[in-house]
C-alpha positions as CSV (number, residue, x, y, z in Angstrom):
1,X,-0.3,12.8,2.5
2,X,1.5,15.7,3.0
3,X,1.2,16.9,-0.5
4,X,-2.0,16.9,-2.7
5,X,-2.5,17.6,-6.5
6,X,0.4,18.1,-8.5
7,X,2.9,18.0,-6.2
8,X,1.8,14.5,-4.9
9,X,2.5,12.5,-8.3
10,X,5.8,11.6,-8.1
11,X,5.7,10.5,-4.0
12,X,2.7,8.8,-4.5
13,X,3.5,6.7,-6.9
14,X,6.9,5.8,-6.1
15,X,5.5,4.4,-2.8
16,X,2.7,2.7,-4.5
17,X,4.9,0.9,-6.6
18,X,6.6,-0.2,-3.0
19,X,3.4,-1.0,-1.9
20,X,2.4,-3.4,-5.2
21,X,5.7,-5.0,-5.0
22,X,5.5,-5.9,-1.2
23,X,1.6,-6.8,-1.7
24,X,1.7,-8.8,-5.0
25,X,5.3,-10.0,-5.4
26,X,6.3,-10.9,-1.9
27,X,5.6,-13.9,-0.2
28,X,3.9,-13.7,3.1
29,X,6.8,-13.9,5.7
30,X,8.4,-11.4,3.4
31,X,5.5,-9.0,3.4
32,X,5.1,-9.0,7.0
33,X,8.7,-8.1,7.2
34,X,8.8,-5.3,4.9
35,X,5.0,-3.9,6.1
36,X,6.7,-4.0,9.4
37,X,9.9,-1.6,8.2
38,X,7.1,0.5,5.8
39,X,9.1,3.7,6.9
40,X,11.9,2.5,4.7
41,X,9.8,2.4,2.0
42,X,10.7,5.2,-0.5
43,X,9.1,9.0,0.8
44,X,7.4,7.1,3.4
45,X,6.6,9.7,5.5
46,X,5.9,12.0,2.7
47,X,3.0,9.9,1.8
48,X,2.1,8.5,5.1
49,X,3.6,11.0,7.7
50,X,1.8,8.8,10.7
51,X,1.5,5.5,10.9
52,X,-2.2,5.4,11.6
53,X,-2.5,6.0,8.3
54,X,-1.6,2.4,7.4
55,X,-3.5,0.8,10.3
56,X,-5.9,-0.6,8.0
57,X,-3.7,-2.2,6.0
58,X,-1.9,-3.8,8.6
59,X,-5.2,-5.2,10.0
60,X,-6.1,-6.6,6.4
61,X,-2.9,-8.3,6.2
62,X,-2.9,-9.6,9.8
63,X,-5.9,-11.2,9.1
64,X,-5.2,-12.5,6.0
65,X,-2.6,-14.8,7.1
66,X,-0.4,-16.3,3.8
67,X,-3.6,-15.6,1.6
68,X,-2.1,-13.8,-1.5
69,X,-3.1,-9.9,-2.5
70,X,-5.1,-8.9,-5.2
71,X,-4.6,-5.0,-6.7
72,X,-8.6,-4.4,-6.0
73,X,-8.2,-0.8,-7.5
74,X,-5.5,1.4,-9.0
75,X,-5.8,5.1,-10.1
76,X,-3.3,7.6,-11.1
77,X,-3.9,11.2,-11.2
78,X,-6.3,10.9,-7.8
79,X,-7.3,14.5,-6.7
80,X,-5.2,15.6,-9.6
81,X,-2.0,14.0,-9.0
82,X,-2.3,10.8,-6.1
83,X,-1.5,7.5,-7.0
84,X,-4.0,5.6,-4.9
85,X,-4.2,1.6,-4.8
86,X,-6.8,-0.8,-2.7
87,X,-6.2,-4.7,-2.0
88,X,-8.5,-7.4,-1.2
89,X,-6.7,-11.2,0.0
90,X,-7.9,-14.4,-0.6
91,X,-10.1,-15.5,-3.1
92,X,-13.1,-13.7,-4.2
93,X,-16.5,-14.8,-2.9
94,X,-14.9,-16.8,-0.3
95,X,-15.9,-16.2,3.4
């Protein structure tokens, strides 16, 4: 992120709430489709400013196929202001 604290509150959580939505509520040819245009997400590339950053991700949800996301982890207020979210696909305990 570009910003940290603070200043990162309002960014962060207006693209996690993209993020959820395209995750949770989206089915899988949808996600792929939206993942793939992430930098139209809103701010972006004020809370991603290179796309390495979502590497990981994109990896996950390659592999995961048309398994379905699960918010693993959610926290507001991060470092004192980020809006940080993990997913895990598929079901748990399943290998």
């Amino acid at each position: 992120m570009r910003r940290m604290g603070p200043s990162a509150a309002v960014p962060s959580k207006q693209f996690d709430d993209w993020l959820q939505q395209t995750l949770i509520t989206t089915d899988s040819h949808q996600r792929a489709q939206r993942l793939i245009d992430w930098q139209d997400a809103p701010v972006a590339r004020v809370a991603h400013p290179q796309e390495d950053h979502l590497l990981p991700l994109m990896v996950a949800v390659g592999a995961a196929g048309h398994d379905e996301a699960v918010c693993a982890y959610h926290e507001e207020g991060f470092f004192g202001g980020v809006t940080v979210s993990s997913f895990r696909f598929g079901q748990e305990g399943v290998v």
